[in-house]
LOFI-628202 format. One record per residue (C-alpha): residue in three letters; chain; x, y, z. Coordinates in pm, 1 decimal, padded with zeros to 6 digits. Layout:
N
REC  aa ch        u        v        w
REC ala  A        X        Y        Z
...
***
This chain:
334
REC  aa ch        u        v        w
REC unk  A  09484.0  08589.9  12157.7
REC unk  A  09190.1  08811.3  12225.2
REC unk  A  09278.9  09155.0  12130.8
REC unk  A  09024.5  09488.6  12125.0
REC unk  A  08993.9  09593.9  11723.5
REC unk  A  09009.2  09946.2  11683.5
REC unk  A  08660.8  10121.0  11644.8
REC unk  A  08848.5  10321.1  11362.4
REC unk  A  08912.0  10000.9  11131.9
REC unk  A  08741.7  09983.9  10836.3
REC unk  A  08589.8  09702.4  10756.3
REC unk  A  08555.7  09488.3  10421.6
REC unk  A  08236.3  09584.4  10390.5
REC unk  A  08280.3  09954.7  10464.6
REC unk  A  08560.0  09911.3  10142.3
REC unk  A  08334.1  09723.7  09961.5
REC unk  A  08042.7  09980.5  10008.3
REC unk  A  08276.6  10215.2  09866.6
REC unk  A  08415.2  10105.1  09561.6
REC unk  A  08055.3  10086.4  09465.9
REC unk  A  07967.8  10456.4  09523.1
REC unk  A  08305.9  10496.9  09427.8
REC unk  A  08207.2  10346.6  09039.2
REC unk  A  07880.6  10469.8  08995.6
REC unk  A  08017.6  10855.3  09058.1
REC unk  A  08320.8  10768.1  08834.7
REC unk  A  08083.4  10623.7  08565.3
REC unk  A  07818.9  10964.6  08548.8
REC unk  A  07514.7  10707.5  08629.5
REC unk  A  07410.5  10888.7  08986.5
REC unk  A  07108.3  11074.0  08993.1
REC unk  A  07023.2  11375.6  09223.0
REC unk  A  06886.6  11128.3  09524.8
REC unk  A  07172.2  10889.7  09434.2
REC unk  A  07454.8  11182.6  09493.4
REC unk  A  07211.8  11248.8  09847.7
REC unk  A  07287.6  10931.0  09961.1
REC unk  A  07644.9  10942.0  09859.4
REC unk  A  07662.1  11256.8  10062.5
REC unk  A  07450.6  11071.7  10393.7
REC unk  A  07692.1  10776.7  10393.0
REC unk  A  08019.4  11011.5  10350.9
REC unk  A  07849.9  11180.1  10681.0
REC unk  A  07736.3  10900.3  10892.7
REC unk  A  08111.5  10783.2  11019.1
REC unk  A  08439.4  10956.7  10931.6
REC unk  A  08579.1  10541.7  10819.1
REC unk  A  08297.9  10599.7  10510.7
REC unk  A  08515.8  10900.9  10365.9
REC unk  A  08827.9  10717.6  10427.9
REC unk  A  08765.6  10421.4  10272.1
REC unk  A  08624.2  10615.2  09974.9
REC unk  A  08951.6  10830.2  09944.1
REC unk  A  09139.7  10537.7  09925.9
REC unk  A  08974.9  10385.5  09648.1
REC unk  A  09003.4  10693.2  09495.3
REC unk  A  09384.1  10684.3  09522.4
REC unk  A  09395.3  10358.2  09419.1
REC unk  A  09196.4  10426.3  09100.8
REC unk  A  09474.0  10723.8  09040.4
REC unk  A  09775.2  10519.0  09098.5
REC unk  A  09655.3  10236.3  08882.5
REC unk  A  09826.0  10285.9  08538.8
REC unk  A  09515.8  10359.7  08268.1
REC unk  A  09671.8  10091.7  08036.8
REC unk  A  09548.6  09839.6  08307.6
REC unk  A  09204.0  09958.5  08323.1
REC unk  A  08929.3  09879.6  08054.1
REC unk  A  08835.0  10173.5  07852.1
REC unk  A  08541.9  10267.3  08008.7
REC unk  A  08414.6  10607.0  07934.2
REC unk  A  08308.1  10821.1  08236.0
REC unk  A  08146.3  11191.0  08300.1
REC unk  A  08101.6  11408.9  08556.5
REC unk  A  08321.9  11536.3  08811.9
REC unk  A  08584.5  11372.4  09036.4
REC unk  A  08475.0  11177.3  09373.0
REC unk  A  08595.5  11509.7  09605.1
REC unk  A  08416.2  11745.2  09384.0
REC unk  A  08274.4  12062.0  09554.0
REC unk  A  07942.9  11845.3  09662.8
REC unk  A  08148.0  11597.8  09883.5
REC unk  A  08449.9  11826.6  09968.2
REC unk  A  08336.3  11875.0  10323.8
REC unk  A  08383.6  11485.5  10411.5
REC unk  A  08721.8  11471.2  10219.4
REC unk  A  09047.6  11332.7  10443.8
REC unk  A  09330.6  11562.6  10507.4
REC unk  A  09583.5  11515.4  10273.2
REC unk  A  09363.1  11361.4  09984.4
REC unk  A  09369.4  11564.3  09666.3
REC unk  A  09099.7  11756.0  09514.9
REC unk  A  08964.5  11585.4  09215.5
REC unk  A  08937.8  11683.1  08871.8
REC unk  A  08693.1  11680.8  08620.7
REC unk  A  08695.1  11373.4  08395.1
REC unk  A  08628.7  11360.5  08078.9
REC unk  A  08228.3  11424.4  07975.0
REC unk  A  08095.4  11100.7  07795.9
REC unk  A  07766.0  10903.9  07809.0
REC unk  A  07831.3  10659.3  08040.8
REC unk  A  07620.9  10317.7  07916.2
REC unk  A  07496.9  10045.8  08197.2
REC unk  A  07812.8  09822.9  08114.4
REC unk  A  08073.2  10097.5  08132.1
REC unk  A  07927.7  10130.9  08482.2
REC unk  A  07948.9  09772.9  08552.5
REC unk  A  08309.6  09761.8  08461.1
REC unk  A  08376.5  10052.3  08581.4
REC unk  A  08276.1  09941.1  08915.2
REC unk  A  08432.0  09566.0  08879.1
REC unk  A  08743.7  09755.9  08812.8
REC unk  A  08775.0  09944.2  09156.1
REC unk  A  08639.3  09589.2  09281.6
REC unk  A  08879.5  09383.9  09152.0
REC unk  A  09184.7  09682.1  09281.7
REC unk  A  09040.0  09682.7  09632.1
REC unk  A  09034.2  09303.2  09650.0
REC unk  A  09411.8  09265.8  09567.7
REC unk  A  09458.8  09536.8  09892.3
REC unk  A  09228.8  09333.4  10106.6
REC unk  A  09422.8  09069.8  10256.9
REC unk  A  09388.9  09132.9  10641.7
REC unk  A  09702.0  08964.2  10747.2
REC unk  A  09681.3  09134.9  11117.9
REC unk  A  09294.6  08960.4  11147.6
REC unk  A  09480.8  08602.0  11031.3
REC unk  A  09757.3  08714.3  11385.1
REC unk  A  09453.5  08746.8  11577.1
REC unk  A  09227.6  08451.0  11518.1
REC unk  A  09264.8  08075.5  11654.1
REC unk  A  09037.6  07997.5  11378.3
REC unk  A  08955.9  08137.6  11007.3
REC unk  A  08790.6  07994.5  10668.7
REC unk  A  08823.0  08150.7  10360.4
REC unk  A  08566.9  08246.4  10114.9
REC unk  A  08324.3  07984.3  10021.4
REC unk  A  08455.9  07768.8  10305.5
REC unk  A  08270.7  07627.5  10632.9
REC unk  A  08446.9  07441.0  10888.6
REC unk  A  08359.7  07323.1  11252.3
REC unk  A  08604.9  07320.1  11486.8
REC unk  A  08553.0  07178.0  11892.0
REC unk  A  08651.3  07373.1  12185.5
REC unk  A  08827.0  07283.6  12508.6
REC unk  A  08482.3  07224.0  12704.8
REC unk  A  08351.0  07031.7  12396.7
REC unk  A  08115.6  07303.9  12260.4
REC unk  A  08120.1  07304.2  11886.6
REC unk  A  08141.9  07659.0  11638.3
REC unk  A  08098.5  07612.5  11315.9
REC unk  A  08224.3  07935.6  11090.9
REC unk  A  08067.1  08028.7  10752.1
REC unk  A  08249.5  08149.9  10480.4
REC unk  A  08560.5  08434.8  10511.3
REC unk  A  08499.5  08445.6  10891.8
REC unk  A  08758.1  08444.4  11195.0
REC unk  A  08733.7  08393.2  11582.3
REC unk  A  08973.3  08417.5  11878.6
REC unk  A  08893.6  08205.6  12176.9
REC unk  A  08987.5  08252.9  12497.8
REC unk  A  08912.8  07971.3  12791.5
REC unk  A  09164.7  08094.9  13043.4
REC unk  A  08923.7  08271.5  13257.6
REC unk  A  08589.6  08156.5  13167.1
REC unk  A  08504.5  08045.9  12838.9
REC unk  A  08522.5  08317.8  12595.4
REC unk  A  08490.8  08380.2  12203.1
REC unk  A  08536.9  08705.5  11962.6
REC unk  A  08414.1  08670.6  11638.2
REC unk  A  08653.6  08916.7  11466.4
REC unk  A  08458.3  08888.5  11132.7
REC unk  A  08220.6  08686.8  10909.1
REC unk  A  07938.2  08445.4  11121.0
REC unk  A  07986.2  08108.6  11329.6
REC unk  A  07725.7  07869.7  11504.5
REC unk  A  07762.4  07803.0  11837.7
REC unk  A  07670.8  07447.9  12008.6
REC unk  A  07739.2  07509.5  12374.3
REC unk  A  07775.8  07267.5  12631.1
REC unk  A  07611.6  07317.8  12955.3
REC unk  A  07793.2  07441.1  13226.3
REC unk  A  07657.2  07677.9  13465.8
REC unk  A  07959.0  07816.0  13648.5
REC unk  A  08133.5  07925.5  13343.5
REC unk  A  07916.7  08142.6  13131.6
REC unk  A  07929.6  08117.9  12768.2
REC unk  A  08028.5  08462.4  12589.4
REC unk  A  08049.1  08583.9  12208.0
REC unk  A  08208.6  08901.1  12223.8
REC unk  A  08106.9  09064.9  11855.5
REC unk  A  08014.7  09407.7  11749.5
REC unk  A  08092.0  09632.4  12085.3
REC unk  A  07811.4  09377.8  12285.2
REC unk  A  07825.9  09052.0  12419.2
REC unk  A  07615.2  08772.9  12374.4
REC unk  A  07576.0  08498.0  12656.9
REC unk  A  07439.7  08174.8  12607.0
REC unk  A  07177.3  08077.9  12821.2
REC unk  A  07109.7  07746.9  12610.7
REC unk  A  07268.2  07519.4  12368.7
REC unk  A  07246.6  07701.5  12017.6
REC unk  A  07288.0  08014.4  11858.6
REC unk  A  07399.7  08185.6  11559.9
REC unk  A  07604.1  08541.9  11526.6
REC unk  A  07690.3  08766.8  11227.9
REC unk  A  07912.1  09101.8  11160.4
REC unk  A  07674.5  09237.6  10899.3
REC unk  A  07847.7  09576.2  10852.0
REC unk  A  07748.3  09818.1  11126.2
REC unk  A  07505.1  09595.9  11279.9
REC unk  A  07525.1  09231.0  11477.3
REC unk  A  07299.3  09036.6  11402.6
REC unk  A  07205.6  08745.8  11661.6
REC unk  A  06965.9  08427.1  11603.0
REC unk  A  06870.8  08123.0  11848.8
REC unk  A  06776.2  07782.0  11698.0
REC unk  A  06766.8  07616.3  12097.4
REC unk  A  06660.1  07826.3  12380.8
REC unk  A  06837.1  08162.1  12451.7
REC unk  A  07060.8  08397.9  12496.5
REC unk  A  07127.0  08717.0  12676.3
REC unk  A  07261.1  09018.1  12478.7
REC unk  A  07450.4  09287.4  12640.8
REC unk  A  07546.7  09599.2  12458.8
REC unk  A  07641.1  09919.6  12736.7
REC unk  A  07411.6  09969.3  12958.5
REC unk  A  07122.9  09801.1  12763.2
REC unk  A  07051.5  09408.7  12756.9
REC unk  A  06802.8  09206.9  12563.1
REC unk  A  06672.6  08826.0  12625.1
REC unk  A  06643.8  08645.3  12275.0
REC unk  A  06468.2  08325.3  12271.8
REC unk  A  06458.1  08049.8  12049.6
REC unk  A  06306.8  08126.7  11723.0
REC unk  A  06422.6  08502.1  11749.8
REC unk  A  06638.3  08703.2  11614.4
REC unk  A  06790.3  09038.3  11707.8
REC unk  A  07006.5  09277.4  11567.7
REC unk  A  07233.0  09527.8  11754.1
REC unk  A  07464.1  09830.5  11656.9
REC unk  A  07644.0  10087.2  11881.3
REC unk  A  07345.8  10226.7  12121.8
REC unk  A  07063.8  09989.5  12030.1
REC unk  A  06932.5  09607.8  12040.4
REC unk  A  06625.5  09563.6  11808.4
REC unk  A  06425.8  09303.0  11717.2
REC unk  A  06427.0  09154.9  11327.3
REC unk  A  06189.5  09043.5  11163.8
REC unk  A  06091.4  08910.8  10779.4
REC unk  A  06314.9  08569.3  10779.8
REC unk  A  06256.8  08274.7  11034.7
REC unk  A  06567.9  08163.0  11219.4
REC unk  A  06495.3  07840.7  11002.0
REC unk  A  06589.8  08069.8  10671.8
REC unk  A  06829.3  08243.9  10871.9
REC unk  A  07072.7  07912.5  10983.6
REC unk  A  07018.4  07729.4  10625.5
REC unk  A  07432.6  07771.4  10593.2
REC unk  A  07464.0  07536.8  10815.5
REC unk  A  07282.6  07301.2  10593.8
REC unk  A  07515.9  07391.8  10301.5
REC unk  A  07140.7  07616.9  10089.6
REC unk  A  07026.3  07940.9  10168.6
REC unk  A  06629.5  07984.7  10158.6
REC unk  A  06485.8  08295.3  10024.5
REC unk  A  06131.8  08379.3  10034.1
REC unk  A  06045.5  08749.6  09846.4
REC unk  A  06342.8  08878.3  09866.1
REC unk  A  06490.0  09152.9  09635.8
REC unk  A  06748.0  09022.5  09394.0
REC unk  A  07015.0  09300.2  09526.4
REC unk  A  06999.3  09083.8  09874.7
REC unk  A  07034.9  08741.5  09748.7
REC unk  A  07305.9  08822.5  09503.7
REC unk  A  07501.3  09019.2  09780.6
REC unk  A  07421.1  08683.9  09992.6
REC unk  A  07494.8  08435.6  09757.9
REC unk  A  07838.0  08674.1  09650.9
REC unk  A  07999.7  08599.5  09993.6
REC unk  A  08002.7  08243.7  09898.6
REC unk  A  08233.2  08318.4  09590.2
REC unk  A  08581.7  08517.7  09526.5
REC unk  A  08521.4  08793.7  09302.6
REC unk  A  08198.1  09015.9  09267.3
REC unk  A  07838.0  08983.5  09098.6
REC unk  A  07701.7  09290.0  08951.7
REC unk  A  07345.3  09398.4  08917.5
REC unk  A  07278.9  09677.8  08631.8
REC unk  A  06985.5  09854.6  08688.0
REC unk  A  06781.2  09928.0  09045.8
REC unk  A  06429.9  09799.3  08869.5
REC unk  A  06608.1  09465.7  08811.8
REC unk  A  06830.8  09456.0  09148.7
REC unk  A  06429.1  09500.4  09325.1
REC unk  A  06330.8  09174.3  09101.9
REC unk  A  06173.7  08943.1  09374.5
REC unk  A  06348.1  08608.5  09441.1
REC unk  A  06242.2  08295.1  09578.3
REC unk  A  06353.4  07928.5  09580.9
REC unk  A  06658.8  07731.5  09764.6
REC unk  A  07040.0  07777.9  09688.7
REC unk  A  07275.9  07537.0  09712.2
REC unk  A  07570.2  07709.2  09798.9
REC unk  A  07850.9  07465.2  09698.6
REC unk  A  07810.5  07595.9  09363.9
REC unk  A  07735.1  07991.5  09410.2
REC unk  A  07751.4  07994.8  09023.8
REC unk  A  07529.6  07733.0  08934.9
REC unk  A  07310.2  07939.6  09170.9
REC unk  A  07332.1  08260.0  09055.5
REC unk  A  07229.9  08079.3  08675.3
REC unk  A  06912.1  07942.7  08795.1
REC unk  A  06824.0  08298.0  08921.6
REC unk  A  06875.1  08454.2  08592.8
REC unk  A  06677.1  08193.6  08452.1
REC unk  A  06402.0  08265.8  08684.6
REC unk  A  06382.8  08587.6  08574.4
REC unk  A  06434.3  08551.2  08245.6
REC unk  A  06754.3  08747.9  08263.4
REC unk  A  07101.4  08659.9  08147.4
REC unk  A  07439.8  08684.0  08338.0
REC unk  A  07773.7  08799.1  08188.5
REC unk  A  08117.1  08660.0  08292.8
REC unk  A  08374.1  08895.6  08281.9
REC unk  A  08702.5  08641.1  08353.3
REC unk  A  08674.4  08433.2  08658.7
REC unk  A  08603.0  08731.9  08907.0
REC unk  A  08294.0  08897.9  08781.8
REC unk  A  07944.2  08840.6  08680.0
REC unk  A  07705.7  09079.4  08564.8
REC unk  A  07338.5  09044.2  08616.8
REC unk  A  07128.7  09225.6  08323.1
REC unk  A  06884.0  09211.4  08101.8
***
């Protein structure tokens, strides 16, 4: 069932990435360096400026009855800053109506365009594709024909393919591998444009947007990625994207594979991180108002059976309070 995914998909993340530039133009809240980034990740890879046009249609064709009245300023997305990046065919925007724009008409602005671009998501050619799939907030371990063992984290997918070899594509999300030895027939995680070849018995690999990211709990593994290849040993992790393999560093493997163990450890970490982590754990979206509170520092360990329960004891931590907006959104704020 292994089939090559188009380099010009675009993936949840990329969607995801956009709906949030998407609502903080929409709401007036972007400052000068704000708008420069916009205008750097519209440029880095023609998918960015897709996926942002189409939440921009879908924020057009959504009657304004079903949209909280949220009062925005400014200009339209494909206003004369961004019109270089804008898709053929999309149309130019106009301006919207000038308002102050308050920290929670920005939050629900941007749950709004969340919320639309989650009821588009379902990727029912990814479900064709994959021998295996959980959904968000589920992990599951499933054993393959030589008796290795993968275990996949929450909203991820794999193909496998033992007919020649023993082979494995993780089309999205992460899975831990337990591999069981056999020399002649090389174990391979195909992920990300690289490969990854086990030269031991465990190791963990992640889509993290642009980037794979690759850690090894049990001796090593060899990474591949063009012309380039990288040895990995246990304790390390690496991360690779389309001409590079680097090392990472800032989280032990031990931190890195707590999913496995059901809690995710964070040490120092800004709150914008472990709310983003934490939020793959849970349908719907959490929300962060402010960029001095989403650079709060976290630490502790997160049970993530209960991603709300989690998300609670943050706020308490921090002494700041979180806002459910139906079942699908939480907002983080002081």
């Amino acid at each position: 069932m292994m089939t090559n995914v188009p380099e010009t998909t675009i993936t949840p993340e990329m969607r995801q990435e956009a709906a949030r530039l998407f609502g903080d133009h929409v709401a007036g809240v972007m400052s000068a360096a704000d708008e420069a980034r916009l205008a750097q990740w519209l440029a880095e890879d023609p998918r960015h400026a897709r996926a942002f046009a189409a939440v921009e249609r879908t924020w057009r064709a959504i009657d304004e009855t079903t949209m909280p009245p949220v009062p925005v300023r400014g200009t339209a997305p494909w206003s004369r800053r961004f019109a270089r990046w804008r898709p053929a065919g999309t149309q130019h925007g106009v301006s919207a109506p000038v308002h102050k724009a308050s920290g929670w008409a920005r939050g629900l602005v941007a749950a709004s365009v969340l919320l639309l671009i989650a009821t588009q998501s379902a990727d029912i050619a990814l479900r064709l594709r994959a021998d295996a799939i959980t959904n968000t907030g589920e992990r599951r371990s499933f054993a393959l024909p030589d008796g290795s063992i993968a275990l996949l984290n929450t909203d991820s997918a794999v193909a496998v393919d033992f007919a020649d070899g023993r082979h494995i594509r993780l089309l999205r999300g992460e899975a831990a591998f337990t591999v069981a030895p056999d020399p002649a027939r090389p174990f391979v995680v195909e992920a990300g444009g690289g490969t990854v070849t086990a030269l031991g018995t465990r190791f963990l690999v992640r889509l993290d947007g642009d980037e794979t990211r690759v850690a090894v709990t049990e001796h090593s593994v060899r990474i591949d990625l063009n012309a380039v290849s990288r040895l990995v040993r246990e304790g390390e992790e690496a991360g690779y994207g389309r001409d590079r393999i680097s090392p990472l560093a800032g989280q032990s493997v031990h931190d890195t594979d707590g999913w496995t163990r059901g809690v995710i450890r964070v040490v120092n970490r800004p709150l914008a991180d472990v709310v983003r982590e934490i939020g793959r754990y849970r349908s719907g979206y959490i929300l962060v108002l402010g960029d001095g509170l989403s650079q709060r520092r976290v630490n502790g360990v997160f049970r993530l059976d209960d991603p709300d329960r989690s998300i609670d004891a943050i706020g308490r931590s921090l002494g700041i309070r979180s806002t459910r907006i139906g079942g699908m959104v939480t907002i983080l704020h002081d």
